[in-house]
Structures are given as structure tokens and as C-alpha cells.
C-alpha positions in Angstrom: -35.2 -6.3 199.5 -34.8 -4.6 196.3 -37.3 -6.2 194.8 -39.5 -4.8 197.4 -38.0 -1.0 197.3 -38.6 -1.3 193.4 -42.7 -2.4 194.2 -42.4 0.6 197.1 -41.5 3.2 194.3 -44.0 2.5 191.8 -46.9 2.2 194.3 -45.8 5.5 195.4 -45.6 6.9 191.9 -49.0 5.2 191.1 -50.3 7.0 194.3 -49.1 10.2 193.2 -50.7 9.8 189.6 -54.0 9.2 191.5 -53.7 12.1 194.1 -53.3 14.6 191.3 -56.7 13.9 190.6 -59.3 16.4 192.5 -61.0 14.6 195.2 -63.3 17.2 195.9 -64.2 20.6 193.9 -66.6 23.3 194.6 -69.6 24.7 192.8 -69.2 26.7 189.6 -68.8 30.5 191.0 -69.5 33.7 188.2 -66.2 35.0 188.1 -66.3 37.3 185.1 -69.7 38.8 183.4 -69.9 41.5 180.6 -72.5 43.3 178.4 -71.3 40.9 175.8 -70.1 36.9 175.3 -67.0 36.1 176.8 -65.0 33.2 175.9 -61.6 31.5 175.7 -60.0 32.0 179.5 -56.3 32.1 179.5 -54.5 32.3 183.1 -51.4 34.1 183.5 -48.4 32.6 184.0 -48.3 33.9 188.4 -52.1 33.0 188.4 -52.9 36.7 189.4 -54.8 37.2 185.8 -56.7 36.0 183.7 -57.8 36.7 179.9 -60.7 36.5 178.2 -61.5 37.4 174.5 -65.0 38.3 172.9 -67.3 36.5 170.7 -65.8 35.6 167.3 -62.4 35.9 169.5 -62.7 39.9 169.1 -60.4 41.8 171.1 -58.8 40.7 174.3 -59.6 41.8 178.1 -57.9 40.9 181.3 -58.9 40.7 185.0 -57.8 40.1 188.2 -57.9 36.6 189.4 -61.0 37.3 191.6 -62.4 38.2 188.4 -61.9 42.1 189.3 -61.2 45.0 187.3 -61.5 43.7 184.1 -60.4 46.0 181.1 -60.3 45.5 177.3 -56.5 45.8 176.1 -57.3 45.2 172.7 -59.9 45.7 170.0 -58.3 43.7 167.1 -59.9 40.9 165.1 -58.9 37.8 165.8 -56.9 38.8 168.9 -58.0 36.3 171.3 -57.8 32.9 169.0 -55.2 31.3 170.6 -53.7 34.0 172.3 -51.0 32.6 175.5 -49.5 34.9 178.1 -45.3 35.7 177.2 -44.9 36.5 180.6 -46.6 38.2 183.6 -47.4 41.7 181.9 -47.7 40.9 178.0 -50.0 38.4 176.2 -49.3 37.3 172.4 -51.9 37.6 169.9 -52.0 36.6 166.2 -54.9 39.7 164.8 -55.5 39.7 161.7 -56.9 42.3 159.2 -58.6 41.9 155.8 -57.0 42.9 152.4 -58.5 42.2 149.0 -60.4 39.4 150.3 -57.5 38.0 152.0 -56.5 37.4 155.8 -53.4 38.7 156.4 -52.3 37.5 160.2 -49.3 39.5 162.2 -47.9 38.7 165.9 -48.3 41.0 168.6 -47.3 41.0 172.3 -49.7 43.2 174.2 -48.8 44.7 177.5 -52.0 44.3 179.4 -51.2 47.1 182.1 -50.0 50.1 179.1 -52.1 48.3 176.4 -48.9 49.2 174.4 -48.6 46.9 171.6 -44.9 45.5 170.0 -44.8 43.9 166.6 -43.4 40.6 166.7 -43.9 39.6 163.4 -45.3 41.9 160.2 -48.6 41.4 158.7 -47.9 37.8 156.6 -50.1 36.2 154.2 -48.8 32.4 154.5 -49.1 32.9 158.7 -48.4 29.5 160.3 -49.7 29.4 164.2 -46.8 27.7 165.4 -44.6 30.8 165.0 -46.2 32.2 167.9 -45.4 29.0 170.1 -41.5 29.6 171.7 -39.6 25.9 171.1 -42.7 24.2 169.7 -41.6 20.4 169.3 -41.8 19.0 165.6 -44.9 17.0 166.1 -46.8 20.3 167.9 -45.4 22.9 164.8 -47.4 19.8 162.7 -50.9 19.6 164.4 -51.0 23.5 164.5 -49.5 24.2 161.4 -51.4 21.7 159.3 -54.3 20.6 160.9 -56.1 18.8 158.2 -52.9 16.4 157.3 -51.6 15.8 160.3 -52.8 12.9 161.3 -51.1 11.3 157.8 -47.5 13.5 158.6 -47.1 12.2 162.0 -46.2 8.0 161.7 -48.2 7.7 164.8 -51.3 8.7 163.9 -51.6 7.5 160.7 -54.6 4.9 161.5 -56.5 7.9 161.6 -55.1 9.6 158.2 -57.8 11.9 156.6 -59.0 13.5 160.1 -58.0 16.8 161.0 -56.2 17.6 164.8 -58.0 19.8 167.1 -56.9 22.0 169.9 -53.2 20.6 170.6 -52.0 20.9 174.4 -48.5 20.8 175.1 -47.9 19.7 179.0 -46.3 22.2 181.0 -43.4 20.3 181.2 -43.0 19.9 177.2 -43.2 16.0 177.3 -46.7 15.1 175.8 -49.4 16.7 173.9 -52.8 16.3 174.6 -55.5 16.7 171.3 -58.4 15.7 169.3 -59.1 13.8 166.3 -62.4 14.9 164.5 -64.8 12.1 165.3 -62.4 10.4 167.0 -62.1 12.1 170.8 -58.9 12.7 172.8 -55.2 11.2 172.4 -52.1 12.4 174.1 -48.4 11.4 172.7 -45.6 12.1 173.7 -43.8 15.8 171.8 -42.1 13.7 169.4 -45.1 12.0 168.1 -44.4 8.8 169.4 -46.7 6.5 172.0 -50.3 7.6 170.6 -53.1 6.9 173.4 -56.3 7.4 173.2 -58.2 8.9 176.2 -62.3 8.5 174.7 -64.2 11.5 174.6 -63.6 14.8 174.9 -62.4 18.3 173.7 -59.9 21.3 174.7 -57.8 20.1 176.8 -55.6 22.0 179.7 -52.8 19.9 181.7 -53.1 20.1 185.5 -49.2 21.0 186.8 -48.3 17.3 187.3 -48.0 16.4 183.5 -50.2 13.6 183.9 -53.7 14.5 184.0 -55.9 17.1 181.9 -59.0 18.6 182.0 -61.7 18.6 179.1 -64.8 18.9 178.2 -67.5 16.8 177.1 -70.0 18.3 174.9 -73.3 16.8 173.4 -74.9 19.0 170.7 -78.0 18.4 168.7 -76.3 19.2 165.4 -77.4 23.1 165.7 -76.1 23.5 169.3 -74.6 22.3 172.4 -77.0 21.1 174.7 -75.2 19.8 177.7 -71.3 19.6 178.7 -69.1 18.5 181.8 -65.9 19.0 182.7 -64.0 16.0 183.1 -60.5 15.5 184.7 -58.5 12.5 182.8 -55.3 10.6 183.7 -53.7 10.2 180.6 -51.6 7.6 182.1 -54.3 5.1 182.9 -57.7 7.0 181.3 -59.5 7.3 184.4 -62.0 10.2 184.3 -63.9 12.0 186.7 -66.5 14.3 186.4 -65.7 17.8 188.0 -69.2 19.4 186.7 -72.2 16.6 187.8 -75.1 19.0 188.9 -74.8 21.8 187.1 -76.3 23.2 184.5 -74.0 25.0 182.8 -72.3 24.5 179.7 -68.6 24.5 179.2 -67.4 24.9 176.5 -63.1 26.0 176.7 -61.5 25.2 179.7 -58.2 26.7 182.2 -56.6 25.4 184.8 -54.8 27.5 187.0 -51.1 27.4 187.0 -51.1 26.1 190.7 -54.1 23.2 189.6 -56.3 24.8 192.3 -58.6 26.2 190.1 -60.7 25.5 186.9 -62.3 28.3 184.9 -64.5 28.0 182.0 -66.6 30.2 179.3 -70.4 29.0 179.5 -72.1 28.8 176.0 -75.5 29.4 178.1 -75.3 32.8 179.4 -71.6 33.9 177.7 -70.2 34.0 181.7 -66.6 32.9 183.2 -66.7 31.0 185.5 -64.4 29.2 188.2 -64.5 26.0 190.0 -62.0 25.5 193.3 -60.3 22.0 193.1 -59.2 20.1 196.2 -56.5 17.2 196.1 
């Protein structure tokens, strides 16, 4: 009898791996167009925005969910690389100005309903990204902070020592990060380092709310640019993948998920749009 209970419980927890997966999903739907390239969409942590920064990640502009009543809240360089919501009202941002040749890179929160703007950190020469990440484990202040050694200061990945790390996702829950390795695709570990996987192809990842599975995309280029891309969800727990983005012809390039997993929005290299795609479980 316990023997059967203990087979019960991990079919159910294998089930509930597989349910998080979308079993059907809408139609990519324009949710954000401007007189410029858009790029980089960042939900809120309610869901009820979401941000946006322009080309070369210049400035920063918000909108409603529905893709209403967008604004610009800030102008700065730099502003949108990376940026991440502090809470429901403020967004940080790492801008950065030029002196004597040199970047020199501060932390910001912005309030996106005043546009009023609080130094968190003073204009810094040696800026490392990770100081704008609250409780960043060891292994996540590595892959941000030094990208191109990474792969040789973390024990796990040192098979791949030489490559640099690429777009590090912590899960919601702070127990794995999802990345890339140049040349190499996606892995996920866990936040310590430990229990490298690697998941095949793909780029930017964003966790769904159950830990387990992430979206990415899948980008072909012809060495000058990217000539076709889906979206692809992938269960990091057993690498099955399934494409969200078959018929279309957009090209996605940096990916959201919503914070409830209902939703999936997207910057499209071909016509610099945002756009959303509903998920159903």
C-alpha cells in the first residue's frame, strides 16, 4: 500500500510537470506599436503593466497590460538593459552616461506613474550588474557579474570553460537558473551552481510560475540577421519542448511571461512591435 501511495504521488507530480505546459495558445496579437523599435518587455510584478525600452535599450516606457496608454518615463541611455520592476509603481534601471571615454553606470528606481527618479547607487566606474539584483545567489552574482569566466568560476560548468554566459534567469521561486552558453544553447542549474542540465537550443529565457518550465526562443540568423525564430516552451525537468509560435511569421526575439503564465509577450525584430500570445493549460 505504500508502495503504491509513493507511485500515486510521483505520477501526480509528473502530471503536474506536464500540465504546466500550454496545451493550447492563441495567435500572436499587436499589443504595443510606436513610431520607433520597441524591445525588451518586462511585466510588472501584478501583471497590470508592462515595459518596454527603445532601440539600443534607450529610455524606458510603460503601458497598460492591454497595451494602453503607453508613456515614456525615461530618456536615459542604457535605461532599459536589464531593467526589472521593484515593485508595482517603480522599475530599476542601470543608465549610464559617458565621461572621458568611459561608461560610468548608476542605479535608479523610476516611479513610472511621477517619472520621479531615486538614486540608488551613484554614478560608479567598476559597476557590476548584480548590484541591481536584491539576494542574487552566488552562482547568479557570477554569470552576471563576469560573464566571460564564468563558465571556469562555477565547478559545474567547467566542461565548457572559455565560453561566456548569456541572459541568466533566476526561477521565481529562487531555486534554478536558466541560461546560455555561447555556442552551446540552454542549461538550467540549480542557484548554487550545482546539477548543470542542458536543455538544447535556445536563448532568453523567462520561467512560467511553476518553476519548472521556461520559455525561449529559437533564433536562426544568416550571420548578418535573424531570419526566422519560435517561441518554444521547455520543461527543464525532462527537456520536452513545444513550439508556441508554428505559423507565424514573426520573429521573436526577447521574451515575458506574465506573472500569472497566461500570457507570453515578445519584441518582433521584423517590424520593431510587442506582441502577446494567450496561453491555455
Amino acid at each position: 500500500m505504500k508502495k503504491s501511495l509513493l507511485l500515486a504521488a510521483a505520477f501526480m507530480c509528473t502530471c503536474g510537470s506536464l500540465l504546466a505546459q500550454p496545451k493550447s495558445f492563441g495567435n500572436p496579437q499587436l499589443l504595443i506599436k510606436a513610431g520607433h523599435g520597441l524591445m525588451a518587455p518586462t511585466w510588472s510584478p501584478d501583471g497590470s503593466k508592462i515595459a518596454v525600452t527603445g532601440d539600443n535599450y534607450i529610455g524606458i516606457y510603460v503601458a497598460d497590460a492591454d497595451g494602453s496608454n503607453l508613456k515614456q518615463v525615461s530618456e536615459a541611455l542604457g535605461a532599459g538593459y536589464k531593467m526589472s520592476w521593484s515593485d508595482a509603481k517603480s522599475i530599476t534601471s542601470t543608465p549610464y552616461t559617458m565621461v572621458d571615454n568611459r561608461r560610468m553606470t548608476r542605479i535608479e528606481n523610476v516611479n513610472v506613474q511621477t517619472k520621479a527618479v531615486t538614486e540608488v547607487a551613484p554614478v560608479m566606474r567598476n559597476f557590476k550588474p548584480s548590484q541591481a539584483v536584491k539576494n542574487a545567489p552566488t552562482a547568479l552574482k557570477i554569470m552576471l557579474d563576469d560573464p566571460s569566466h564564468a563558465t571556469s568560476l562555477i565547478a559545474s560548468l567547467n566542461d565548457y570553460a572559455g565560453k561566456m554566459v548569456l541572459n541568466p534567469a533566476l526561477s521565481p521561486d529562487g531555486s534554478k537558473i536558466a541560461f546560455q552558453i555561447v555556442s552551446n544553447g540552454l542549461f538550467v542549474c540549480n542557484a548554487d551552481g550545482s546539477n548543470l542540465v542542458s536543455l538544447g537550443k535556445g536563448s532568453h529565457p523567462s520561467w512560467l510560475p511553476d518553476n519548472v518550465n521556461v520559455m525561449v526562443t529559437r533564433i536562426e540568423d544568416n550571420g548578418d540577421v535573424f531570419t526566422k525564430s519560435d517561441i518554444y516552451c521547455v520543461n527543464t525537468s525532462n527537456g520536452s519542448a513545444v513550439n508556441i509560435t508554428p505559423n507565424t511569421q514573426a520573429i521573436p526575439v526577447t521574451i515575458a511571461v506574465s506573472p500569472d503564465g497566461k500570457k507570453v509577450a515578445f519584441d518582433n525584430d521584423t517590424d520593431g512591435c510587442i506582441y502577446v500570445i494567450d496561453l491555455k493549460y
